[in-house]
Biopython code that builds the backbone (N, CA, C, O; Angstrom):
import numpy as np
from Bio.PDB.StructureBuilder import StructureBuilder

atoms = [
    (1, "UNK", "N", (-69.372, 39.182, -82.999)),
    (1, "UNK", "CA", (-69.607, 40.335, -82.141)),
    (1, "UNK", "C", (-68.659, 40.260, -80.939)),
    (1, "UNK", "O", (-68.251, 39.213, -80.436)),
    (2, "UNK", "N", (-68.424, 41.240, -80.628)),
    (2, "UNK", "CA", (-67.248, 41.501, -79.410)),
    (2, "UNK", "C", (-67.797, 41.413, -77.683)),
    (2, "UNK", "O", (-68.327, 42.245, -76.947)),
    (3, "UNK", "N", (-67.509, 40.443, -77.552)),
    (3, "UNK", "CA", (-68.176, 40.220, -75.833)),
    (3, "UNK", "C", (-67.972, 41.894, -75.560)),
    (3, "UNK", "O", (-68.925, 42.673, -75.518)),
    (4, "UNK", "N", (-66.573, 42.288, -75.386)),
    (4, "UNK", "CA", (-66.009, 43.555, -74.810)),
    (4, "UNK", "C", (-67.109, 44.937, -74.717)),
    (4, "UNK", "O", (-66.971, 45.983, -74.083)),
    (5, "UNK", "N", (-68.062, 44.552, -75.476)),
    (5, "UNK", "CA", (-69.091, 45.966, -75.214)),
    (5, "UNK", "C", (-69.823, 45.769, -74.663)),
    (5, "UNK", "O", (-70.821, 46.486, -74.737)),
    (6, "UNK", "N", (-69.768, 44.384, -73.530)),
    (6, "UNK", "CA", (-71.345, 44.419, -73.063)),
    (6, "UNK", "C", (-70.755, 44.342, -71.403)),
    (6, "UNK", "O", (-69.540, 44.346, -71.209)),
    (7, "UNK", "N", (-71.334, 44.302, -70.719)),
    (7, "UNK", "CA", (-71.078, 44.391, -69.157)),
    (7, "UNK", "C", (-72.172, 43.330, -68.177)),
    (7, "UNK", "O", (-73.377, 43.287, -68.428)),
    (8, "UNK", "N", (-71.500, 42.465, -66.984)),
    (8, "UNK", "CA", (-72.662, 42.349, -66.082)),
    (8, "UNK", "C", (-72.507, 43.077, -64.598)),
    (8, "UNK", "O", (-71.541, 42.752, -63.908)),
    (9, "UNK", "N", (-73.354, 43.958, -64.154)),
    (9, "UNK", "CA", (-73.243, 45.036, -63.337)),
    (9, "UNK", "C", (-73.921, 43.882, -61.947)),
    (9, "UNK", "O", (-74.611, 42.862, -61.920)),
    (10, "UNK", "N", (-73.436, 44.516, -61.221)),
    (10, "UNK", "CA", (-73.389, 43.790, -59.721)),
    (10, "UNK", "C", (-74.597, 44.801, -58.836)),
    (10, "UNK", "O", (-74.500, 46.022, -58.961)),
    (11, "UNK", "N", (-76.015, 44.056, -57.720)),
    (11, "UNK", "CA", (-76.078, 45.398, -57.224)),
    (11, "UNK", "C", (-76.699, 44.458, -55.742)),
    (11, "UNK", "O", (-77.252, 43.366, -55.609)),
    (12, "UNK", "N", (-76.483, 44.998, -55.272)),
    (12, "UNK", "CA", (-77.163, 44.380, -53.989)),
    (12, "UNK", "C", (-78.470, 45.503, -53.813)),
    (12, "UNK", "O", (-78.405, 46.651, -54.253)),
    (13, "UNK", "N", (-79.633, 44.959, -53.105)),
    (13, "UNK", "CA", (-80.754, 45.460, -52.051)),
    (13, "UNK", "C", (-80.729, 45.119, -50.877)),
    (13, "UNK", "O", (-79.982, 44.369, -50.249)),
    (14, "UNK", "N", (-81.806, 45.862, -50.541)),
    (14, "UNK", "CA", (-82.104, 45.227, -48.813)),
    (14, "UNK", "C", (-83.406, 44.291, -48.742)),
    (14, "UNK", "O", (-83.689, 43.535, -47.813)),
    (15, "UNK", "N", (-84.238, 44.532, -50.080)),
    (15, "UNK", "CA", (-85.089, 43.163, -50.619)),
    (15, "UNK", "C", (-85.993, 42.806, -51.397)),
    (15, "UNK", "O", (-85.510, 43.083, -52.495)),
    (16, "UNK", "N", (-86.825, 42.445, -51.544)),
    (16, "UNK", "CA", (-87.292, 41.759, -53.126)),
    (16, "UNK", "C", (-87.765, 42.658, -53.717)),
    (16, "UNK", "O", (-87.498, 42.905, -54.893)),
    (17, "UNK", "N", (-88.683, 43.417, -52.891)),
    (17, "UNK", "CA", (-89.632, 44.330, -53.520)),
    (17, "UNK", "C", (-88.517, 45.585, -54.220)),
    (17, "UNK", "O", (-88.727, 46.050, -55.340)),
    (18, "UNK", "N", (-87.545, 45.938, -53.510)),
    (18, "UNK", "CA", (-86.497, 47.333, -53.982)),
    (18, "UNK", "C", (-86.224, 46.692, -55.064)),
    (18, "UNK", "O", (-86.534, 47.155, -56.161)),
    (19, "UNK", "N", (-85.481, 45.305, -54.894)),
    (19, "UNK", "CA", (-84.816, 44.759, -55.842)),
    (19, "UNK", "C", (-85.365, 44.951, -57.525)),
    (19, "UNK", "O", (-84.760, 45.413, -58.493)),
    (20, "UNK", "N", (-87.124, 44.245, -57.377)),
    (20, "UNK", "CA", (-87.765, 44.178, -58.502)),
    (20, "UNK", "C", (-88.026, 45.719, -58.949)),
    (20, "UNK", "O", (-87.890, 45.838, -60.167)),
    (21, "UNK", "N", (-88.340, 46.841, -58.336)),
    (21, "UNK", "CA", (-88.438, 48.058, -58.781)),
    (21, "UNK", "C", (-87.175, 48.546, -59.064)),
    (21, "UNK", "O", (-87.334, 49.637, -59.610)),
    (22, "UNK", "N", (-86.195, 48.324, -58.980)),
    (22, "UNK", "CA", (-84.795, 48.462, -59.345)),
    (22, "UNK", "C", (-84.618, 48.000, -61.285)),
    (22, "UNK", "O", (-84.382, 48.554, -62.359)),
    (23, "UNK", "N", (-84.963, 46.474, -60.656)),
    (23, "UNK", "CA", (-84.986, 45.822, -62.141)),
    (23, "UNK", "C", (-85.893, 46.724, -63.037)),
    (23, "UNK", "O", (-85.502, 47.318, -64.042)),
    (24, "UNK", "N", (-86.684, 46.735, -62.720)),
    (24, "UNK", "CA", (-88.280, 47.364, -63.547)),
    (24, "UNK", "C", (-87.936, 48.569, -63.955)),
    (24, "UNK", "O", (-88.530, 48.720, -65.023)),
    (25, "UNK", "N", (-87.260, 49.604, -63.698)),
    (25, "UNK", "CA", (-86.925, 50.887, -63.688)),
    (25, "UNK", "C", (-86.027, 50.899, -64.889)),
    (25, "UNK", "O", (-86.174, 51.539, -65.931)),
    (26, "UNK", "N", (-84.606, 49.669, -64.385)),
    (26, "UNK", "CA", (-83.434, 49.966, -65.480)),
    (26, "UNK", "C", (-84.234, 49.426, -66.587)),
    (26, "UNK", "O", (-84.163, 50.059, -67.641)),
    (27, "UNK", "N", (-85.089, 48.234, -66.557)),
    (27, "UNK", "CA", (-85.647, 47.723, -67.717)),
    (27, "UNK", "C", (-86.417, 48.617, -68.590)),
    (27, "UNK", "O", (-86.446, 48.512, -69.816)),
    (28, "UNK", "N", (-87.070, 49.546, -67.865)),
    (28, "UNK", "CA", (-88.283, 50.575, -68.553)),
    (28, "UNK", "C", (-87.383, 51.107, -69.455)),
    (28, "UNK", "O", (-87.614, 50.858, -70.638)),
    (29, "UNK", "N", (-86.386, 51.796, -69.185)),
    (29, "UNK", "CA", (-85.466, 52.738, -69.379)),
    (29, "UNK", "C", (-84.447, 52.093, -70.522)),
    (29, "UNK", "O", (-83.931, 52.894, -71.302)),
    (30, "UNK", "N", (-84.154, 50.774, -70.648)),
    (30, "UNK", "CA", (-83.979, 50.146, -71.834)),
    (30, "UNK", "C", (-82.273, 50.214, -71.194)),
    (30, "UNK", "O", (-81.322, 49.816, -71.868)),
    (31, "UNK", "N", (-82.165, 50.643, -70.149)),
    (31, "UNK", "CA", (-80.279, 50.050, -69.483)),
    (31, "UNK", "C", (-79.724, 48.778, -69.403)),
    (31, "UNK", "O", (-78.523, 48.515, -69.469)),
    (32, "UNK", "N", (-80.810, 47.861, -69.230)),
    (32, "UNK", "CA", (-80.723, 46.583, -69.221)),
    (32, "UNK", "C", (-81.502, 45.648, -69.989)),
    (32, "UNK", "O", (-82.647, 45.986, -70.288)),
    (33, "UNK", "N", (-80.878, 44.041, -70.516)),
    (33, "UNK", "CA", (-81.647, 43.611, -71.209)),
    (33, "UNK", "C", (-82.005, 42.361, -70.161)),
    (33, "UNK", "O", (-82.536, 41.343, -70.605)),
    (34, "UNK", "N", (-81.801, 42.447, -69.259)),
    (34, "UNK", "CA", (-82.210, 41.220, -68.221)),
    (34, "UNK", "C", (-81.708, 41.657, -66.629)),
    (34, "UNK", "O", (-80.663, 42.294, -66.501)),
    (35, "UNK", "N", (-82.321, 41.366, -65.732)),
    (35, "UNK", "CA", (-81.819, 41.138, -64.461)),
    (35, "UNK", "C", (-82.328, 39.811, -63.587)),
    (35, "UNK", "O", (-83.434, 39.295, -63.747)),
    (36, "UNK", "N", (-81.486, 39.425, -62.789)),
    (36, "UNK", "CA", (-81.475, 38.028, -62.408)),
    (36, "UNK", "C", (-81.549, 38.190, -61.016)),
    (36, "UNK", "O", (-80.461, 38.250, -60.445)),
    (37, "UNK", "N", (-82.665, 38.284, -60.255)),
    (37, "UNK", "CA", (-82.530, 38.592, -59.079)),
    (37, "UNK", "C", (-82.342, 37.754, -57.834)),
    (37, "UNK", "O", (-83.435, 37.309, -57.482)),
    (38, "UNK", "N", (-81.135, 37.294, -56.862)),
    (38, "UNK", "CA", (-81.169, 36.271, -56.322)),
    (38, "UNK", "C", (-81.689, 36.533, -54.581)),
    (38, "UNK", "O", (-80.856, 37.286, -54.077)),
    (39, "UNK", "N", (-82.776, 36.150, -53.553)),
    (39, "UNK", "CA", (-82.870, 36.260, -52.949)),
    (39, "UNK", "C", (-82.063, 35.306, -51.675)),
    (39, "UNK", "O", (-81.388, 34.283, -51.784)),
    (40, "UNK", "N", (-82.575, 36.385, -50.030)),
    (40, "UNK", "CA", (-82.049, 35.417, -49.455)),
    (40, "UNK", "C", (-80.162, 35.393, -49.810)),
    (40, "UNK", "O", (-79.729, 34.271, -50.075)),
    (41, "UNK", "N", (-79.360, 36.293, -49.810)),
    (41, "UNK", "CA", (-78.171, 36.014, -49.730)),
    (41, "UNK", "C", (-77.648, 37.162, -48.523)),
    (41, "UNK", "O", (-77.960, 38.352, -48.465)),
    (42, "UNK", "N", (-76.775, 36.406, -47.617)),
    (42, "UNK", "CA", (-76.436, 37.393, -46.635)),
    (42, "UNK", "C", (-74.918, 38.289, -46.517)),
    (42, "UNK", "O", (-73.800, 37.823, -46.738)),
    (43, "UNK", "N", (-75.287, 39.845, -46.059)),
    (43, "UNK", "CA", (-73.877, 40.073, -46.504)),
    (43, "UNK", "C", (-73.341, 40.215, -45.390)),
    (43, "UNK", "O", (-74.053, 40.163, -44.386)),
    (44, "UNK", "N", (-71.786, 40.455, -45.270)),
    (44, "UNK", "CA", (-71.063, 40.852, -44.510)),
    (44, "UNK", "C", (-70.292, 41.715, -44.722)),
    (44, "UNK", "O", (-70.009, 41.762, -45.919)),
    (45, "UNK", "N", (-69.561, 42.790, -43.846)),
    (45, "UNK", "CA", (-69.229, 43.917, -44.481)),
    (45, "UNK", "C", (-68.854, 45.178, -43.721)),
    (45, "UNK", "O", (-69.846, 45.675, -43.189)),
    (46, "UNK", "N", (-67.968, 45.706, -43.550)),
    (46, "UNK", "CA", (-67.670, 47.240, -42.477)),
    (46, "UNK", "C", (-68.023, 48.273, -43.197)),
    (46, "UNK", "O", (-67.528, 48.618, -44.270)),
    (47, "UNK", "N", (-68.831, 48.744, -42.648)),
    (47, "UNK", "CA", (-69.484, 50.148, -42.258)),
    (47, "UNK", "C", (-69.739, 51.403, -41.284)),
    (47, "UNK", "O", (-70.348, 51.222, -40.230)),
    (48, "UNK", "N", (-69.465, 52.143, -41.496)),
    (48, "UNK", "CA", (-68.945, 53.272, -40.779)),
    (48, "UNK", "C", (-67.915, 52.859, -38.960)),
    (48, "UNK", "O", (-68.014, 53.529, -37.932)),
    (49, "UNK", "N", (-67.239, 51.883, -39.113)),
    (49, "UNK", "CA", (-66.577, 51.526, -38.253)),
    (49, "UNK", "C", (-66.735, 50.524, -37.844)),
    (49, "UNK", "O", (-65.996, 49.923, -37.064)),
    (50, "UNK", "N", (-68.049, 50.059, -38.451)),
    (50, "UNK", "CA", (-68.463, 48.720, -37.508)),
    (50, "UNK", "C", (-68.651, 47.124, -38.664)),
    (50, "UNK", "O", (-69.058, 47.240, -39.820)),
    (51, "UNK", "N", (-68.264, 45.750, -38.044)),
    (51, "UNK", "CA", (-68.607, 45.165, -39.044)),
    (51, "UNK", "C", (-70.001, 44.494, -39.005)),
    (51, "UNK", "O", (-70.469, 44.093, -37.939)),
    (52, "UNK", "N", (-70.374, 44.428, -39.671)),
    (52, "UNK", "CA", (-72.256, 44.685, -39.973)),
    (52, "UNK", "C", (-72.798, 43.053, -40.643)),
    (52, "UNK", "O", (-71.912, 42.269, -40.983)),
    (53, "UNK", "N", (-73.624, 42.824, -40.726)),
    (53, "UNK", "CA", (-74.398, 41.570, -41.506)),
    (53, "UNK", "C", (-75.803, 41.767, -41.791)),
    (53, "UNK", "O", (-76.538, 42.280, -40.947)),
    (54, "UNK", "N", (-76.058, 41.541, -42.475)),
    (54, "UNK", "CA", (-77.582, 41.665, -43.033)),
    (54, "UNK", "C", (-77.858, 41.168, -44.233)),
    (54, "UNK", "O", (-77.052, 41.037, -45.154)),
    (55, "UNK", "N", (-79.362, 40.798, -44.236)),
    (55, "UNK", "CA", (-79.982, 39.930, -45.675)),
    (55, "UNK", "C", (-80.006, 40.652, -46.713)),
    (55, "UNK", "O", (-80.203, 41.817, -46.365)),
    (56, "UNK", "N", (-79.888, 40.540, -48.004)),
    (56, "UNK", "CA", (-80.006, 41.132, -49.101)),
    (56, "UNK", "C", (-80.629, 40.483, -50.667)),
    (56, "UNK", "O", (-80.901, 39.300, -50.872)),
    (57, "UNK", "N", (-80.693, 41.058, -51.168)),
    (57, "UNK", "CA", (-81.274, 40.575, -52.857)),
    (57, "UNK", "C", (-79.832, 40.782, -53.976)),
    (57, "UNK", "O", (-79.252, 41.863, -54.088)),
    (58, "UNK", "N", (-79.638, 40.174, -54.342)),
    (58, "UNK", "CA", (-78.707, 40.468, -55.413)),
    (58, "UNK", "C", (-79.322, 40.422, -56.704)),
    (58, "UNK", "O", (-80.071, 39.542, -57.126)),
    (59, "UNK", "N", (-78.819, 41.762, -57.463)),
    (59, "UNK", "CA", (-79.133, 41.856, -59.056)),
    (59, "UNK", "C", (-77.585, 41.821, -59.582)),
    (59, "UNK", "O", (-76.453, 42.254, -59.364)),
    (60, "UNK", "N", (-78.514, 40.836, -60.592)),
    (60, "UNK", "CA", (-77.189, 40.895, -61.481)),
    (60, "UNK", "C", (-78.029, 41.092, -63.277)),
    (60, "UNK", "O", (-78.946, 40.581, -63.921)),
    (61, "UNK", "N", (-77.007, 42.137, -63.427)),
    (61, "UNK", "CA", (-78.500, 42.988, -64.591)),
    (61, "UNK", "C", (-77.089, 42.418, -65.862)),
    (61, "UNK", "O", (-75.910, 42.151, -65.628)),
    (62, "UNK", "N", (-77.724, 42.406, -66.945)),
    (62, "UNK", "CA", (-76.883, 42.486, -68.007)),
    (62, "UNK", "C", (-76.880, 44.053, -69.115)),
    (62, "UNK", "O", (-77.699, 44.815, -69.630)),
    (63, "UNK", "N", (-75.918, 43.932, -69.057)),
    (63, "UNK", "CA", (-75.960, 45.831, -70.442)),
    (63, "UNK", "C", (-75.033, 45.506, -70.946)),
    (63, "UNK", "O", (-74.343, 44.487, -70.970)),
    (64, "UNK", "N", (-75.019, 47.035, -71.649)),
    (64, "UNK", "CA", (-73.883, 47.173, -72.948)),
    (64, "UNK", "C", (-73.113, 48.265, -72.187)),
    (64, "UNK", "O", (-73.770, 49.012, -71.462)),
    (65, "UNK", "N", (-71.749, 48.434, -72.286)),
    (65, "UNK", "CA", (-70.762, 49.274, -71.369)),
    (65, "UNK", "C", (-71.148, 50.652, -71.836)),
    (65, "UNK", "O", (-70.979, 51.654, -71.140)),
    (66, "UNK", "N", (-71.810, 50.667, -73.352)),
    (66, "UNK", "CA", (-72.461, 52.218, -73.654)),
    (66, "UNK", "C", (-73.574, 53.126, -72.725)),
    (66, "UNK", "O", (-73.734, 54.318, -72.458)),
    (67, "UNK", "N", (-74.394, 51.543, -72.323)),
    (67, "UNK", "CA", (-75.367, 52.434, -71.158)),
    (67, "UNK", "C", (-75.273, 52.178, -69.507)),
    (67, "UNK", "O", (-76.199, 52.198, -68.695)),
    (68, "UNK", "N", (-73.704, 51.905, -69.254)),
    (68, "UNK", "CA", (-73.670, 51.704, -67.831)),
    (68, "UNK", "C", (-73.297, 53.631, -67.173)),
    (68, "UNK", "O", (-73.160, 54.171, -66.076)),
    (69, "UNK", "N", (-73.288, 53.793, -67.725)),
    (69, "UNK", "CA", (-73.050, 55.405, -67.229)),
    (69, "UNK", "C", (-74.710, 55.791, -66.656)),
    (69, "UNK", "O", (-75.029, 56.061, -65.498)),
    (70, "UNK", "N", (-75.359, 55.735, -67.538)),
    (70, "UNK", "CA", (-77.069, 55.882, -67.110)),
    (70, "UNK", "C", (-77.994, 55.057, -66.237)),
    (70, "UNK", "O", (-78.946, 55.411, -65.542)),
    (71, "UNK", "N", (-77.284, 53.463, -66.530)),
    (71, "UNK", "CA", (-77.531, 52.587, -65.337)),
    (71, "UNK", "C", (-77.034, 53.060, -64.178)),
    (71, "UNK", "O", (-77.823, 52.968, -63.238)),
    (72, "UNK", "N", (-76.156, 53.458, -63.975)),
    (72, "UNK", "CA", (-75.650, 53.968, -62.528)),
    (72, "UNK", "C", (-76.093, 55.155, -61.799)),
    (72, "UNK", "O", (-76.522, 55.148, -60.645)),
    (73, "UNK", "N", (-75.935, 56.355, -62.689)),
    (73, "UNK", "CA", (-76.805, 57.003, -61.938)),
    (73, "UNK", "C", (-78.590, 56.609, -61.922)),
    (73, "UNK", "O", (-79.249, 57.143, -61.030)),
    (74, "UNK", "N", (-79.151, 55.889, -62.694)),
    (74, "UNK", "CA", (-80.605, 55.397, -62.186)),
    (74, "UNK", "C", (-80.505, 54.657, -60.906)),
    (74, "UNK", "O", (-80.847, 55.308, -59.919)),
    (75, "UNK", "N", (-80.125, 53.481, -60.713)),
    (75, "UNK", "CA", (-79.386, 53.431, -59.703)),
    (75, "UNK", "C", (-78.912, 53.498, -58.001)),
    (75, "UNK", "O", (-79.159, 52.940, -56.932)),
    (76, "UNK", "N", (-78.017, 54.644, -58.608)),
    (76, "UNK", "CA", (-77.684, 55.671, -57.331)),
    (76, "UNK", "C", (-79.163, 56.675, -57.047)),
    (76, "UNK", "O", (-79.344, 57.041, -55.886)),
    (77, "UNK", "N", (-79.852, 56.958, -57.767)),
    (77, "UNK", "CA", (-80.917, 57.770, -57.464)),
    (77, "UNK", "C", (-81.986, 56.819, -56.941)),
    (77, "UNK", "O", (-82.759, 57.346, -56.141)),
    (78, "UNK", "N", (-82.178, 55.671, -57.187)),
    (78, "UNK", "CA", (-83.568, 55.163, -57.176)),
    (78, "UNK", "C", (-83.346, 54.317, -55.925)),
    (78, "UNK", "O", (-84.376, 54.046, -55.307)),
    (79, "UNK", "N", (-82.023, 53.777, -55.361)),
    (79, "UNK", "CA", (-81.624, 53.019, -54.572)),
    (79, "UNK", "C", (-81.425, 53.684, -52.979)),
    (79, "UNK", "O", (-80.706, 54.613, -52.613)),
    (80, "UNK", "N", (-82.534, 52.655, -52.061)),
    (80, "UNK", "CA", (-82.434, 53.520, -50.555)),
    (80, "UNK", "C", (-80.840, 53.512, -50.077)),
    (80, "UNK", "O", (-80.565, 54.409, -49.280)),
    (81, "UNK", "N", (-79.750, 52.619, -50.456)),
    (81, "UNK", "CA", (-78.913, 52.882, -49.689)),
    (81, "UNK", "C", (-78.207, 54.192, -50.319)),
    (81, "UNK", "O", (-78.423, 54.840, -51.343)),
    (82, "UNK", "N", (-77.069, 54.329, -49.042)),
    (82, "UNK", "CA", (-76.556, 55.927, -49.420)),
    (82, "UNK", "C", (-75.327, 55.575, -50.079)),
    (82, "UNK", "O", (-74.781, 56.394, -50.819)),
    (83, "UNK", "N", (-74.816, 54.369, -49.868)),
    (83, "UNK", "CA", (-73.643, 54.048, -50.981)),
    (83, "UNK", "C", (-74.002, 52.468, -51.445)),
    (83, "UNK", "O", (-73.734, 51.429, -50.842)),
    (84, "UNK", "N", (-74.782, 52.672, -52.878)),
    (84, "UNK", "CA", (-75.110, 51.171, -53.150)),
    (84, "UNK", "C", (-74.247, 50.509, -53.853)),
    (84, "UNK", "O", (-73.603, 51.173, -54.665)),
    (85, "UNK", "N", (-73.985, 49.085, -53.763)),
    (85, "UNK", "CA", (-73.412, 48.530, -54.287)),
    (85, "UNK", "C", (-73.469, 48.636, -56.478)),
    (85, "UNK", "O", (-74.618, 48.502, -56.900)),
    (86, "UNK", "N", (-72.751, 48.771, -57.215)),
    (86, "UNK", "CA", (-72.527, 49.180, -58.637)),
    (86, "UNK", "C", (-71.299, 48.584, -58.859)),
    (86, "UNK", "O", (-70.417, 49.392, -59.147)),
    (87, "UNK", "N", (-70.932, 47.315, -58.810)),
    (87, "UNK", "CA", (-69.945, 46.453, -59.587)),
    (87, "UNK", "C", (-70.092, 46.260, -61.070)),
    (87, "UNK", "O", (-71.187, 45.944, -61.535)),
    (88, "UNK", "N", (-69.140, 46.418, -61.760)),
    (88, "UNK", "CA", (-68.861, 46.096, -63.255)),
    (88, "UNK", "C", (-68.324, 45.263, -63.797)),
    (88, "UNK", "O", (-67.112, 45.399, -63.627)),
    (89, "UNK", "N", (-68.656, 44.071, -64.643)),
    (89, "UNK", "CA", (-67.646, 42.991, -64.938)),
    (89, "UNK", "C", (-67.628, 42.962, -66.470)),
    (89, "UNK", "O", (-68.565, 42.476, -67.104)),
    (90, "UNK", "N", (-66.830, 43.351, -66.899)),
    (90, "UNK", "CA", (-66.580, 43.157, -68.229)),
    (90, "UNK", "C", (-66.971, 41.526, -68.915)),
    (90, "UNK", "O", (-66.747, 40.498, -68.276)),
    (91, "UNK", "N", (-67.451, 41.530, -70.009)),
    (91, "UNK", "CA", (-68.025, 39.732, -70.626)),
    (91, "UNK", "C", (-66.845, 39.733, -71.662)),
    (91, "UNK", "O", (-66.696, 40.675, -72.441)),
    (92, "UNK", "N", (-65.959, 38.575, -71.641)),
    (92, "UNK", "CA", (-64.921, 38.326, -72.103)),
    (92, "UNK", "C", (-65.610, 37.271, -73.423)),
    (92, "UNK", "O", (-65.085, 37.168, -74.532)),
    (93, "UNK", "N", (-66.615, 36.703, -73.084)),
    (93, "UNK", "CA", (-67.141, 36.082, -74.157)),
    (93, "UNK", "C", (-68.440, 35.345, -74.264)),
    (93, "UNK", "O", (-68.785, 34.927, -73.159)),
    (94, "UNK", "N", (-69.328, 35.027, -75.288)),
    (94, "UNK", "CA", (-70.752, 34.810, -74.839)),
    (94, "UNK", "C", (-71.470, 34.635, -75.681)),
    (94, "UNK", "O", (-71.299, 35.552, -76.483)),
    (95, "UNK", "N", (-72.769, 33.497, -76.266)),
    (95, "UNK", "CA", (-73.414, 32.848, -77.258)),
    (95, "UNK", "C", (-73.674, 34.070, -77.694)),
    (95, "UNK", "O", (-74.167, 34.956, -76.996)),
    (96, "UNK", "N", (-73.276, 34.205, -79.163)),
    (96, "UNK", "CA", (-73.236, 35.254, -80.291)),
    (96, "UNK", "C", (-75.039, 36.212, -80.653)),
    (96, "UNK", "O", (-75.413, 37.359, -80.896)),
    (97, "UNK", "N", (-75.681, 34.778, -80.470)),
    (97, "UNK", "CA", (-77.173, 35.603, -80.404)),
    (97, "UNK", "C", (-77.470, 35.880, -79.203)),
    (97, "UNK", "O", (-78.484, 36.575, -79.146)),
    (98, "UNK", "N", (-76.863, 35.549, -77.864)),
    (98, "UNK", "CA", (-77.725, 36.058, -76.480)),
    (98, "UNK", "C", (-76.654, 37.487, -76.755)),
    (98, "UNK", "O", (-77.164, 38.599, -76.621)),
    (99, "UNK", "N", (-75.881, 37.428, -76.956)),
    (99, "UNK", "CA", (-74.993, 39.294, -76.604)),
    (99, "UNK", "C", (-76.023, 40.227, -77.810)),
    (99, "UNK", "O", (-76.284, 41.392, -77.510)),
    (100, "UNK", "N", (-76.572, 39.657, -79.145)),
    (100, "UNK", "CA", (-77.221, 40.343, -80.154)),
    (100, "UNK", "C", (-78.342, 40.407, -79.589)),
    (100, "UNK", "O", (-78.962, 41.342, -80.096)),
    (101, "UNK", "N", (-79.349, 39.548, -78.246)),
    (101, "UNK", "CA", (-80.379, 40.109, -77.969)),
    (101, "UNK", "C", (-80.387, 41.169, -76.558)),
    (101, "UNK", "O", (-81.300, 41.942, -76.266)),
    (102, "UNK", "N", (-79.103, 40.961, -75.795)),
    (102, "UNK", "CA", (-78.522, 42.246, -74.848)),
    (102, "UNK", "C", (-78.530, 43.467, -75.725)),
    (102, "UNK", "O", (-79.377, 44.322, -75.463)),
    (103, "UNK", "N", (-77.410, 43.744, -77.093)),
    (103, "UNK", "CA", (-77.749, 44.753, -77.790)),
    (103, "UNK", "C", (-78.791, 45.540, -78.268)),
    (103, "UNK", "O", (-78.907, 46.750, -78.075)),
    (104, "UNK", "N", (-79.432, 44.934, -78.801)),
    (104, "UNK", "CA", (-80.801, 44.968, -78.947)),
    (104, "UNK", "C", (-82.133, 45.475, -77.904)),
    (104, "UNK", "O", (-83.134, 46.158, -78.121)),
    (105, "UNK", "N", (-81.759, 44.987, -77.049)),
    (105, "UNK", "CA", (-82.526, 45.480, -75.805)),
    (105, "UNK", "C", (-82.709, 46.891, -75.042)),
    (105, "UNK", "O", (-83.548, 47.691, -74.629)),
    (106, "UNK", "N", (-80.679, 46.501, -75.199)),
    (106, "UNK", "CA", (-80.803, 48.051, -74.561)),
    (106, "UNK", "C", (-80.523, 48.939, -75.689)),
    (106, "UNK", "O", (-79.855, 49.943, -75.441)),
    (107, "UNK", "N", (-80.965, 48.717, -77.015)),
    (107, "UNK", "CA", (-81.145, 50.314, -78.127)),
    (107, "UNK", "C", (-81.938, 51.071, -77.202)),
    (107, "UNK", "O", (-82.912, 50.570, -76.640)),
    (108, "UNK", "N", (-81.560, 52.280, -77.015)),
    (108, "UNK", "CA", (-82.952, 53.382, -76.644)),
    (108, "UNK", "C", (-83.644, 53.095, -78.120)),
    (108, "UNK", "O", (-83.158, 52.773, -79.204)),
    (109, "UNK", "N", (-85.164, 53.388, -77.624)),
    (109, "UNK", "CA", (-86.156, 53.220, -78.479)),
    (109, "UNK", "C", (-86.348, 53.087, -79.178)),
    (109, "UNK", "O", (-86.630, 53.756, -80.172)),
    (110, "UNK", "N", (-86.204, 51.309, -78.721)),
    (110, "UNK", "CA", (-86.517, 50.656, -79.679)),
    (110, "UNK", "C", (-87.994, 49.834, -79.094)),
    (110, "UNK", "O", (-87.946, 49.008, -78.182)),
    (111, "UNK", "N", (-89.355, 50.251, -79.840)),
    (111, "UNK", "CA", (-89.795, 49.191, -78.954)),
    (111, "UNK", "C", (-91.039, 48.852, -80.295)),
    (111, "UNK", "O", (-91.852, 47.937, -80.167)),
]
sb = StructureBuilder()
sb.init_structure("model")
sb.init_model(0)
sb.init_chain("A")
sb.init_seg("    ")
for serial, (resi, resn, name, xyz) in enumerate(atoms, 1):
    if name == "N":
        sb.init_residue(resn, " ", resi, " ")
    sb.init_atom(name, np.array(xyz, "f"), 0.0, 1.0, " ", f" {name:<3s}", serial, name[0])
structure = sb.get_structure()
């Protein structure tokens, strides 16, 4: 199987609780077959002129590049900030049955 169809998407919160309803949402929705949520990481960063710091949650969700179009706008809609973080990293390669149970996951309805 081809790493090349699957993706790990990048997202920051402002904290656990957004974070996990974030996860819970793309998961319902079958966009993702895992998210890994890391608390407690701080960012740094310019914003509207100014440079800024603050605590955050990081998700790092796993998909297939077929349903990052729908992951994103869920997302952008469900997420309090007004420009949230949506990084994309292509998987160059990866244990042959964990990418077949990512696939798998995110079939729409399959349940």
């Amino acid at each position: 199987m081809k790493a090349a169809i699957f993706s790990i998407v990048l997202v920051t919160a402002p904290d656990l609780k957004t974070a996990r309803r974030l996860a819970r949402s793309a998961l319902q929705a079958r966009l993702i077959a895992c998210a890994n949520l890391i608390p407690k990481i701080e960012s740094h960063y310019r914003w509207q002129g100014k440079i800024e710091r603050s605590p955050e949650v990081l998700l790092i969700l796993k998909t297939t590049t077929a349903r990052l179009s729908k992951l994103e706008k869920l997302i952008v809609a469900e997420h309090p900030y007004d420009t949230p973080e949506f990084l994309v990293l292509p998987l160059r390669a990866g244990n042959h049955r964990y990418l077949d149970w990512i696939r798998l996951s995110c079939r729409p309805g399959r349940d």
